[in-house]
C-alpha positions as CSV (number, residue, x, y, z in Angstrom):
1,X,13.1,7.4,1.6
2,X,15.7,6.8,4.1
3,X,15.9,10.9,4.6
4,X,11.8,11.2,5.3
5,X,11.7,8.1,7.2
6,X,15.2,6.9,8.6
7,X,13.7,4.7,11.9
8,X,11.8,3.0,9.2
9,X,15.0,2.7,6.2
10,X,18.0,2.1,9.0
11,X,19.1,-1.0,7.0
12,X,18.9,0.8,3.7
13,X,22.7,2.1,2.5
14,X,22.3,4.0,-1.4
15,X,24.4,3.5,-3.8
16,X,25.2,6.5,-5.8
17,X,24.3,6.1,-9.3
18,X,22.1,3.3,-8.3
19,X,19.3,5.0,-10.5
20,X,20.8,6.3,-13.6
21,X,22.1,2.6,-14.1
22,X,18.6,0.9,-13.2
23,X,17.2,3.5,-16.1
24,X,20.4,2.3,-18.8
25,X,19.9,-1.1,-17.5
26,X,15.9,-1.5,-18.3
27,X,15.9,0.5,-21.9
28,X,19.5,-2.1,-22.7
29,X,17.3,-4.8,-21.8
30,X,14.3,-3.9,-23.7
31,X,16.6,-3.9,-26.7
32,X,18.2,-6.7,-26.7
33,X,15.1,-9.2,-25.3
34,X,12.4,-7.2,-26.4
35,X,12.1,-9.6,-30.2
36,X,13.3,-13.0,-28.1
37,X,10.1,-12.9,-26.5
38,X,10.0,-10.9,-23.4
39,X,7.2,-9.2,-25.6
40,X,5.0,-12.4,-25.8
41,X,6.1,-13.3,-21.9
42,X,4.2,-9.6,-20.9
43,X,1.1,-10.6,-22.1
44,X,1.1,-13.7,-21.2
45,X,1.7,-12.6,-17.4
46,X,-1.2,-10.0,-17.9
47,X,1.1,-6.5,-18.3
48,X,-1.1,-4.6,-20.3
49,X,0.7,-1.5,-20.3
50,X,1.8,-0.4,-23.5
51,X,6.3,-0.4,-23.3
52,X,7.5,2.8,-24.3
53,X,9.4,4.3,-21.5
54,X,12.4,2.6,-19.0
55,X,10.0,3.1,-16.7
56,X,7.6,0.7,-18.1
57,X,10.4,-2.0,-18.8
58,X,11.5,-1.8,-15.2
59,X,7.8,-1.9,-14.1
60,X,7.3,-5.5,-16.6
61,X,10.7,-7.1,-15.3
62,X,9.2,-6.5,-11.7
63,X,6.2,-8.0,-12.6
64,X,7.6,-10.8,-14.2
65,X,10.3,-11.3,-11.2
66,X,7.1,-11.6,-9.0
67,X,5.0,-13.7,-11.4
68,X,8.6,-16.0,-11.1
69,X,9.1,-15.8,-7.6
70,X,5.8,-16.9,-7.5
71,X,5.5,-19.7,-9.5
72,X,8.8,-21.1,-7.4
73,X,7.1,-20.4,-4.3
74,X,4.3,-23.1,-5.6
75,X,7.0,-25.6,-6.0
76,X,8.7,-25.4,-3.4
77,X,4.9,-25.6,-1.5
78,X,4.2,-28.5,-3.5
79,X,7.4,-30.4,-2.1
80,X,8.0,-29.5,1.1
81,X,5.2,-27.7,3.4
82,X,7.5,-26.7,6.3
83,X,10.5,-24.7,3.6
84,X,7.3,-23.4,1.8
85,X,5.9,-21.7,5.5
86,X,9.5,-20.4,6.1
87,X,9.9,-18.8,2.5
88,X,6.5,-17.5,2.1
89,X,7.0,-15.3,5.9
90,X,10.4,-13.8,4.4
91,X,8.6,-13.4,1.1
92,X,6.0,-11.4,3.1
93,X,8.6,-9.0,4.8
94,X,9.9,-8.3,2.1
95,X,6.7,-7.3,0.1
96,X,6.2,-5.1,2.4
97,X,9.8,-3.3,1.6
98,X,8.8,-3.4,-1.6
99,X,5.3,-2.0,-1.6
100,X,6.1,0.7,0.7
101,X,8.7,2.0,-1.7
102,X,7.0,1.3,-4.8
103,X,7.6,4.5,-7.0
104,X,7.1,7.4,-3.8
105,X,10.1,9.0,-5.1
């Protein structure tokens, strides 16, 4: 990313290695939660992709960090209006990150 598009990426350093833990990370996590319910928590947050690959685990543990970020989001809204308007115009930057990077490597 940062090589195709570095105006875009300036405030993007890489890690090396970043990747090949992400990978070890997911399939560790889909071992050792997979039976204590993060099974039962995909469907219930609507991933209907069948979990085979690490890619798939990484893809449900982003979905359910966003279903979670979420859900505070409508707290926090439900508290205080003013915090909510601040957090939910960083929340929007950084959706943006996110969705223009979303698996275009």
């Amino acid at each position: 990313l940062k090589r195709n598009q570095p105006s875009l990426y300036q405030w993007l350093y890489p890690v090396p290695g970043d990747w090949h833990c992400m990978k070890t990370l997911s399939e560790v996590l889909k071992t050792l939660l997979w039976d204590g319910g993060l099974h039962e928590l995909a469907s219930i947050c609507g991933f209907k992709r069948e979990v085979t690959k690490w890619q798939d685990i990484h893809s449900l543990l982003i979905s359910l960090l966003e279903a979670l970020l979420r859900k505070i989001l409508k707290d926090v809204r439900a508290v205080n209006e003013v915090l909510f308007e601040k957090i939910a115009g960083d929340w929007k930057e950084l959706s943006k990150v996110f969705d223009s990077s979303r698996y275009s490597g």
